[in-house]
C-alpha positions in Angstrom: -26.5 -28.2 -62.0 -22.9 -27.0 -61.4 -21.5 -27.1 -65.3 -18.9 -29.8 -64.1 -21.4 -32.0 -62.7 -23.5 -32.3 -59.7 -20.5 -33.3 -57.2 -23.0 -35.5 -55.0 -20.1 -36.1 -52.7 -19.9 -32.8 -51.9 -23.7 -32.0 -50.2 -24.9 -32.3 -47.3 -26.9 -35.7 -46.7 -30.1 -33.4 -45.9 -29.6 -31.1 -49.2 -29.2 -34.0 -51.3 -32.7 -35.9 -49.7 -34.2 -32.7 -50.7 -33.1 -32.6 -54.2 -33.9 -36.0 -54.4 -37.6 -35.9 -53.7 -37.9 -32.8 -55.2 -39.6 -32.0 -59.1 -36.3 -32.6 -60.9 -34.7 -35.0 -63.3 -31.8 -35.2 -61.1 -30.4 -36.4 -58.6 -32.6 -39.7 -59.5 -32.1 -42.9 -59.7 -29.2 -43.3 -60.7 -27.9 -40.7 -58.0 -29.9 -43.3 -55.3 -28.0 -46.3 -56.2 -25.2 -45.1 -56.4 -25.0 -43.2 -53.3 -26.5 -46.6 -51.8 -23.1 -48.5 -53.2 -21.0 -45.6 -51.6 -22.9 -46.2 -48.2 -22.4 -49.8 -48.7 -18.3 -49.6 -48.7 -18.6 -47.1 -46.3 -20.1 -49.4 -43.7 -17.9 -51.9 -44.7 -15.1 -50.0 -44.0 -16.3 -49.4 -40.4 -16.4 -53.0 -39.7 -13.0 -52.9 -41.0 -11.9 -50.2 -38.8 -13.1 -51.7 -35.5 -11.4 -55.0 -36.7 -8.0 -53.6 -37.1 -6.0 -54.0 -34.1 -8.1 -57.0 -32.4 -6.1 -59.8 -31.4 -7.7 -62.4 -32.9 -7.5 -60.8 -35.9 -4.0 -59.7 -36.2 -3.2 -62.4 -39.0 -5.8 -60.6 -41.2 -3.9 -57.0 -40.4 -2.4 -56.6 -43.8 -4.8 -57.8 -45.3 -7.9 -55.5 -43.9 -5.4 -52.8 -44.3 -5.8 -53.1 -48.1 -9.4 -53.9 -47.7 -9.5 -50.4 -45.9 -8.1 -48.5 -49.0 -9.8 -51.0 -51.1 -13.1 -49.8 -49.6 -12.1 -46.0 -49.2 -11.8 -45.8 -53.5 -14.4 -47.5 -54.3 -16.7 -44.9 -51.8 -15.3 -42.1 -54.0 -15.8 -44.4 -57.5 -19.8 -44.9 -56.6 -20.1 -41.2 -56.1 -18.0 -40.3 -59.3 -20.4 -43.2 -61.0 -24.1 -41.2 -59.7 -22.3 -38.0 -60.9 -21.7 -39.5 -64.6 -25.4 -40.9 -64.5 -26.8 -37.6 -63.8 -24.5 -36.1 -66.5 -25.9 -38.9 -69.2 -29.1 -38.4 -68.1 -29.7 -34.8 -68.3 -27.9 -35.3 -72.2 -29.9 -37.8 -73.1 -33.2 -35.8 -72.0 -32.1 -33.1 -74.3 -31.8 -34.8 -77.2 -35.1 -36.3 -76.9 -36.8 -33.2 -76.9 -36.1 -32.7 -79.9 -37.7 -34.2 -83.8 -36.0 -37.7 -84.9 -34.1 -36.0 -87.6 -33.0 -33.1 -85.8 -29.0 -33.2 -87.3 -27.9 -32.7 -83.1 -30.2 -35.5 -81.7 -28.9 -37.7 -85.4 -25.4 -36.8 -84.4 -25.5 -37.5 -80.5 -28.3 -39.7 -80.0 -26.4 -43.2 -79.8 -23.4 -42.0 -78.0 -26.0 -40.2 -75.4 -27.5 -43.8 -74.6 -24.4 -45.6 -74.5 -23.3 -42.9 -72.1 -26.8 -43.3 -69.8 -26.3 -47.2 -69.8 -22.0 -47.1 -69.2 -23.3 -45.3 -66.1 -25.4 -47.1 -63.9 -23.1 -50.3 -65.2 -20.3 -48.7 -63.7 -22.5 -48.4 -60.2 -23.4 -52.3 -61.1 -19.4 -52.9 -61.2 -18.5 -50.9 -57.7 -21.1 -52.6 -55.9 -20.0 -56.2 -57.0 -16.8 -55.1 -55.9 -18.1 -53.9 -52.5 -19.8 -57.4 -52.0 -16.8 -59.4 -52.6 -15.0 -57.4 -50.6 -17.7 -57.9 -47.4 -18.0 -61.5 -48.6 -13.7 -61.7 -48.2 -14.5 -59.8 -44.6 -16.6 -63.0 -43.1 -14.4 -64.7 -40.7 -12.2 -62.2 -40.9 -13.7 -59.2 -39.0 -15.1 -58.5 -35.8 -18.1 -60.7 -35.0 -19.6 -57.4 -32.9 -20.0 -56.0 -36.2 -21.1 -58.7 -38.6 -25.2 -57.0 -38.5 -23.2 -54.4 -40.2 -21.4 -56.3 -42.6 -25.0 -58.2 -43.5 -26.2 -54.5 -44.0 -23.1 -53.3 -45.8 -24.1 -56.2 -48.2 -28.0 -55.6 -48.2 -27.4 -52.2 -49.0 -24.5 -53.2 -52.1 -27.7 -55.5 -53.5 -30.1 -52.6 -53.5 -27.2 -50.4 -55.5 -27.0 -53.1 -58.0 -30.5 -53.7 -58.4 -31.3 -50.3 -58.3 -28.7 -49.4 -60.7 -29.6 -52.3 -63.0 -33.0 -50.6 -63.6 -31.7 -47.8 -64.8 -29.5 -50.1 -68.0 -32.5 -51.8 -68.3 -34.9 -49.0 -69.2 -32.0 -47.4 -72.0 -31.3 -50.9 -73.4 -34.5 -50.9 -75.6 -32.7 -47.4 -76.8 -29.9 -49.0 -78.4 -30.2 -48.6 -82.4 -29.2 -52.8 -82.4 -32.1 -54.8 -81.1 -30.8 -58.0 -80.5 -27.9 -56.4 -78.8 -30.3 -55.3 -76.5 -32.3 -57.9 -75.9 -28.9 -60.0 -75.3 -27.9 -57.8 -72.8 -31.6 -57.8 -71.1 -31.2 -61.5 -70.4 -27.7 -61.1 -69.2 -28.7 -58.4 -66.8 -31.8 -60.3 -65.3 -29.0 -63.3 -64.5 -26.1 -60.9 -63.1 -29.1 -59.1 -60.7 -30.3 -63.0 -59.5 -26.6 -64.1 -59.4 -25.8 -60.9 -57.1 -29.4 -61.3 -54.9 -28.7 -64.6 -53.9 -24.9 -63.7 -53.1 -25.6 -61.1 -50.8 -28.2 -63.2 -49.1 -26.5 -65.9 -48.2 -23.8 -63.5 -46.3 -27.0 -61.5 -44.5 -27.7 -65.0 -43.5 -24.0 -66.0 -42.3 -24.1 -62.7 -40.8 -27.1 -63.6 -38.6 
């Protein structure tokens, strides 16, 4: 891995499928969802871009102008986000190769799992962004395009849920228990809350 971090952004989409399937820590994951949250505001943004300039649509021009920039930083954001989860990762792996009272894995261990869970939560974040963003685009986007907005949002559910999984599996990692456990049940709601969300606009969309 390139020192400053794997810079997903910056491979081709066939290079990165390979590293992705291949017998490696990372890209993972965390990479997957949020790459999937970056595709997600991507389509939106097309949808946008054919809905600029419509006439029907020209009292929403300011505001799918901001949408457009909206959608163009948090693109960037998710990819920045799978970056930082392959960077937590790969530091929390090498701690825990190593002995329970080795004084590097004492030293680093909890601000290596708070780093591997801030991660993927960050992915959670963009993609709830990206859905209220498609869910502000219904009725005010082209109608040619709204199987791609019901995608855009399908695809910002599978982020979220995907990154969600990976919080999940460090919470029981945490040195405070009922933190964890607290934050389990609050998860399992927010991943519900967003499913049924995103498919109710998949189903306006239809």
């Amino acid at each position: 891995m390139n020192p400053s971090g794997p810079d997903f952004a910056a491979r081709p989409l066939g290079g990165f499928l390979d590293d992705l399937a291949s017998k490696r820590p990372v890209p993972g994951g965390g990479a997957a969802a949020g790459t999937t949250v970056a595709t997600a505001a991507a389509l939106a943004s097309m949808v946008v871009a054919y809905s600029l300039g419509r006439k029907n649509l020209l009292e929403h021009r300011e505001e799918l102008k901001t949408i457009s920039s909206r959608l163009e930083h948090l693109r960037g954001a998710a990819l920045a986000a799978a970056d930082a989860d392959a960077v937590a990762y790969e530091g929390l792996q090498a701690l825990w190769s190593l002995d329970k009272t080795d004084p590097k894995r004492v030293e680093h261990w909890s601000s290596a799992v708070e780093a591997a869970i801030a991660a993927p939560r960050a992915i959670m974040e963009f993609a709830e962004a990206v859905l209220e963003i498609a869910e502000r685009l219904e009725g005010r986007s082209n109608r040619m395009l709204r199987s791609d907005l019901a995608i855009a949002a399908v695809l910002a559910d599978a982020g979220h849920r995907g990154a969600a999984a990976n919080v999940r599996i460090n919470l029981p990692l945490l040195d405070d228990p009922a933190r964890a456990a607290s934050e389990t049940a609050t998860l399992s709601d927010a991943i519900e809350r967003f499913r049924r969300r995103a498919e109710r606009l998949e189903r306006a969309c239809r």
